[in-house]
N, C-alpha and C positions, 0 to 999 in steps of 0.2 A: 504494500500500500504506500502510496507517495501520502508526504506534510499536508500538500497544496496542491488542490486543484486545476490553479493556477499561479504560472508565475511569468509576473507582467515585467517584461524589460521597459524600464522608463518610464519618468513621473510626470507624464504632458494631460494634455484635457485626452486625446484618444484615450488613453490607459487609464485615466481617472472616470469617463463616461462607461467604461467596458466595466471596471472595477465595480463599479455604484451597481450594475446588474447583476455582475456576478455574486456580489455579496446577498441582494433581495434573493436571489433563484437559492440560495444556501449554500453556495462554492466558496471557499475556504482563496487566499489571494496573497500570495507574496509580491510585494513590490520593488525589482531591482533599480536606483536610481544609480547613475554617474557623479549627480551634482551632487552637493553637500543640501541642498535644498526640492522639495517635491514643487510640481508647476510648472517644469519646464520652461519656456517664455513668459508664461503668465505672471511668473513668479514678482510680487512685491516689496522693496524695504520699506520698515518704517524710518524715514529721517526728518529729525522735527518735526514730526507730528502727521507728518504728508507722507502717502504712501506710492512710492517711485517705481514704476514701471521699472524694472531694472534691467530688462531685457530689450527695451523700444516699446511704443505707445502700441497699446493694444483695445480698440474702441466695438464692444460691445453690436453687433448688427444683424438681424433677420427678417425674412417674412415666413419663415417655417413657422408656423403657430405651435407645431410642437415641442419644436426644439427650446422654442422662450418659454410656452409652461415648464418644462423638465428645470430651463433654469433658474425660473423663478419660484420652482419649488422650492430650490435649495438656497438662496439666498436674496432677498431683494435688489433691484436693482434701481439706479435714479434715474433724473431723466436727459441727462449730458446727450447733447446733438454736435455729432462732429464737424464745424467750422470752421477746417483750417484757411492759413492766408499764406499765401506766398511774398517773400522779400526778394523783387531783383533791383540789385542795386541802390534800396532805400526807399523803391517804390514799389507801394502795398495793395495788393490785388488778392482776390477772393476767390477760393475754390469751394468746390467746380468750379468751370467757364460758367459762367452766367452773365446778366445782362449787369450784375453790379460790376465784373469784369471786364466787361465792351465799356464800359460807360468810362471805366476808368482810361483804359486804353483808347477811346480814341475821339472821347466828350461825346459820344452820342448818347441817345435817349430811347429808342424804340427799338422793338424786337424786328423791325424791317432794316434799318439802317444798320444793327448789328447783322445780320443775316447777307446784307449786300455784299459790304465787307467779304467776309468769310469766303460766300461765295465766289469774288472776285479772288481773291488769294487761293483760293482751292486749286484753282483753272492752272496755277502753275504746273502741276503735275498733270504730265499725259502718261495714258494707260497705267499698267498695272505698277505700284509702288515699289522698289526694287531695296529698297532699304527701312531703316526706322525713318530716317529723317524725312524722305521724300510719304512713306506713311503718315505720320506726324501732320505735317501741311496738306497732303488730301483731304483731314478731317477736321481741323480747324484752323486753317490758314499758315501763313508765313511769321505775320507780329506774335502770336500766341505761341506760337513754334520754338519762336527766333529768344523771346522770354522769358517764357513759364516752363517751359518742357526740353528743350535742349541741354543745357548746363546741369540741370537736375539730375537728366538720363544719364553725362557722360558721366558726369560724378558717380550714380548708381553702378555703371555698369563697368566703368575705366577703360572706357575706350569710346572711339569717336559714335554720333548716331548713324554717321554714312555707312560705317561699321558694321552695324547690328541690326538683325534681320529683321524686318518691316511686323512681324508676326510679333512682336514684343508687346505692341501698342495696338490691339486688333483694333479698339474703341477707345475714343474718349468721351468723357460725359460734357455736352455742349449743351445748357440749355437756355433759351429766349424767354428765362422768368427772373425776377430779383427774387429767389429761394440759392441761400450761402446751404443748406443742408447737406455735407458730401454725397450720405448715401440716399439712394430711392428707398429701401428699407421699412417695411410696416415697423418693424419697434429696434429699437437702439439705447444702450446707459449701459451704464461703469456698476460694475457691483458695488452696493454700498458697503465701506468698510474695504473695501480692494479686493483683488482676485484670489487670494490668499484664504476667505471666507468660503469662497465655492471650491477651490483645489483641495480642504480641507473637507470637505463635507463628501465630494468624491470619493475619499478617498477612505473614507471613516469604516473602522472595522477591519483594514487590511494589516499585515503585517509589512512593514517598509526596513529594507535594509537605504541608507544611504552612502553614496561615496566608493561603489564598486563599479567595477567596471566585467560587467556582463561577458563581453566578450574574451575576457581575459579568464573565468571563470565557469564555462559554459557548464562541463560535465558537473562538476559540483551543483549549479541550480536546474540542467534539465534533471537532475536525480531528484531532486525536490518536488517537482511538481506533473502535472499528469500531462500539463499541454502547458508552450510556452507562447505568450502574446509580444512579440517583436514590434518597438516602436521605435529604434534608433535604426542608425544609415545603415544601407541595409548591402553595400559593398564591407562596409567593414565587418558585419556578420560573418562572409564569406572570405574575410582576411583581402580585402581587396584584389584578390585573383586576376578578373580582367582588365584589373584600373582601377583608378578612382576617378568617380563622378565628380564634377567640377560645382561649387557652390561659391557664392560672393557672400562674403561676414563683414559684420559692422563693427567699431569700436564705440564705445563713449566715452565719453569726459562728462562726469555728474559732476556740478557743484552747487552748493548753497549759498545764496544769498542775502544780505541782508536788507531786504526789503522786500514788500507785501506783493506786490505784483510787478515783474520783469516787463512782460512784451502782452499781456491782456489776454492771452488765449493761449490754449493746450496745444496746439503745433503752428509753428513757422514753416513753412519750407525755404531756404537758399536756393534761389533757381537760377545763379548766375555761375558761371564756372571757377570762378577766382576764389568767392569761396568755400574756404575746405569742406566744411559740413554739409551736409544733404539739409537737414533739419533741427531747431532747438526744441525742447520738447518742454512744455512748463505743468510739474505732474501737479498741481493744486488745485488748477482749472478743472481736472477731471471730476472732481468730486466739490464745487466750488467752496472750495478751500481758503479761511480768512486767518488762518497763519501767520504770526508776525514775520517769519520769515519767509522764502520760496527753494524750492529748488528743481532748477533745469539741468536738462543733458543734451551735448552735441551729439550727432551721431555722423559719425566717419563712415564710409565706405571702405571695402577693402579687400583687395582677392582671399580667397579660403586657404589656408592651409592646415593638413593634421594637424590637431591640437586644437585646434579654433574653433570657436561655435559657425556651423554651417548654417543659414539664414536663407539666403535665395539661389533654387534652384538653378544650374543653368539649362533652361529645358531645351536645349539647340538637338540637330538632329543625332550630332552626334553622343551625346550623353544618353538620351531618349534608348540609343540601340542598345547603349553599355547598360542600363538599368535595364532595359529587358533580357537581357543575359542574367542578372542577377536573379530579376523576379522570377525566371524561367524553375531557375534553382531551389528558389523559397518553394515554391507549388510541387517541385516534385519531393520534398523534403514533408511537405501539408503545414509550413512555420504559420503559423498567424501573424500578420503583419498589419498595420494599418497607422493611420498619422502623418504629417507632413513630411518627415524624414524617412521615413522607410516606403511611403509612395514616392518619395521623389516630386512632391507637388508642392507648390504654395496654395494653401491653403485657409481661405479664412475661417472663423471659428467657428460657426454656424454647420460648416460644410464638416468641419472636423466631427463635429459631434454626431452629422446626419451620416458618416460613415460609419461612427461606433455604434448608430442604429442598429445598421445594420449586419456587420459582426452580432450582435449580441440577437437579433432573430435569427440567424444562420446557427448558432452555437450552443441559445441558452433557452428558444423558444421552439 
């Protein structure tokens, strides 16, 4: 007879939604984490009082009605609407594109005059878009291109947009309304009290090792348990054999400040290339936070290397093949796999959770 039923490699929302059902159905759940702390990205500090994103701003969004009962069973949540703004060069524009955007960019007023525009600038591009950049301006012109979204990109991605392949930026959200709301999203907010509250309530009832490293230890924890749930990269499972899949990671620079509000709002974007950060992030606004003090994070860009937290996939063609060689391997092995890392996806949370759905009526229904 194995300890555990199961034993979940990694402390992310996939492992913590699969966890939460395992535990209801009566299965018993060892949890392997790497990091010193469960959450995976979600994970929060508390500093002065304000609870810091410590992995990059993570903003609550769905319209799966089921997924937001599930999580507002477990924790309440407020009512934060993500309205970031873009800084190029000192001037302040509002995301999405929208008409308070046009208005800034170019003094007009109506959703025809923005629309002319656009359209006029579109027309640059003939036939099919052969790059991001020339993508980019087929969908919302040259000025908006030239930016909000170029300097951004090359900073994300460290390398030029003529570079990277038109597929990156399938869409952008263009809309002829004064609504700053990023997402379309029927409901959106910050868990009150931080993400900390729902990774904890996931996870309730499990046994949790922290600070090991799964892979380094396999035969030891498949002994443990009956079936193992795989949520880390899922070449390294396989000792990286046919390569390593290429990912782009971020750095920060967190500090504290002393004063009550820095820049007015939970993210800035830097859309110019000079510079260095993508974005400042102000974590008080998430939960309107009156603080005597504040505290933001830069986020750097920065190619991956072992060791380093992997962040964004690179989903080009050739990675795509190398990860289906690996997955090839999980399936004929029957590993449970699921989660942004070991699919190989970006992923936003909503969607994370709607895959541990499904795992959990495949396995526990």
């Amino acid at each position: 007879m194995k300890k555990y039923d199961y034993v979940i490699v990694g402390g992310g929302l996939f492992a913590g939604t699969f966890a939460y059902f395992a535990k209801k159905a009566g299965k018993s759940c060892l949890v392997v984490e790497k990091r010193e702390t469960l959450g995976g990205n979600l994970y929060c500090e508390d500093v002065e009082g304000i609870h810091v994103h410590k992995y990059g701003a993570h903003i609550f969004h769905t319209s799966n009605r089921k997924v937001w009962d599930f999580v507002n069973s477990l924790v309440e949540f407020n009512r934060y609407t993500n309205s970031p703004v873009a800084n190029y060069k000192g001037e302040i524009y509002n995301m999405p594109f929208n008409m308070n955007t046009f208005s800034k960019m170019w003094g007009i007023a109506t959703p025809k005059e923005a629309e002319e525009i656009i359209n006029r600038q579109k027309a640059a591009v003939k036939g099919e878009p052969k790059n991001l950049e020339e993508q980019a301006i087929s969908l919302v012109g040259e000025d908006i291109y030239k930016k909000l979204i170029k300097g951004y990109t090359e900073k994300q991605w460290g390398r030029d947009c003529k570079d990277l392949p038109a597929f990156i930026i399938k869409r952008l959200p263009v809309r002829y309304t004064y609504d700053n709301n990023y997402f379309n999203d029927l409901y959106q907010g910050i868990p009150i009290g931080g993400y900390n509250v729902l990774i904890d309530a996931l996870f309730e009832g499990c046994d949790v090792e922290l600070g090991v490293d799964y892979n380094e230890n396999k035969e030891k924890y498949n002994a443990l348990g009956g079936k193992v749930l795989y949520t880390g990269m899922l070449d390294a499972y396989f000792g990286y054999q046919f390569g390593k899949l290429e990912y782009r990671s971020l750095r920060f620079e967190t500090e504290v400040l002393d004063e009550q509000n820095h820049q007015g709002v939970a993210v800035v974007n830097y859309t110019d290339r000079e510079t260095p950060y993508t974005r400042v992030i102000e974590h008080k606004h998430f939960e309107f936070g009156t603080q005597e003090k504040t505290v933001i994070t830069k986020e750097y860009p920065t190619d991956w290397e072992e060791g380093m937290e992997p962040y964004y996939p690179v989903n080009d063609e050739k990675n795509q093949e190398l990860y289906q060689k690996y997955r090839t391997l999980a399936d004929e092995e029957n590993l449970l796999i699921g989660g942004r890392l070991a699919e190989y996806k970006y992923y936003d949370m909503d969607k994370v959770i709607e895959s541990a759905f499904q795992l959990v009526e495949k396995e526990l229904q």
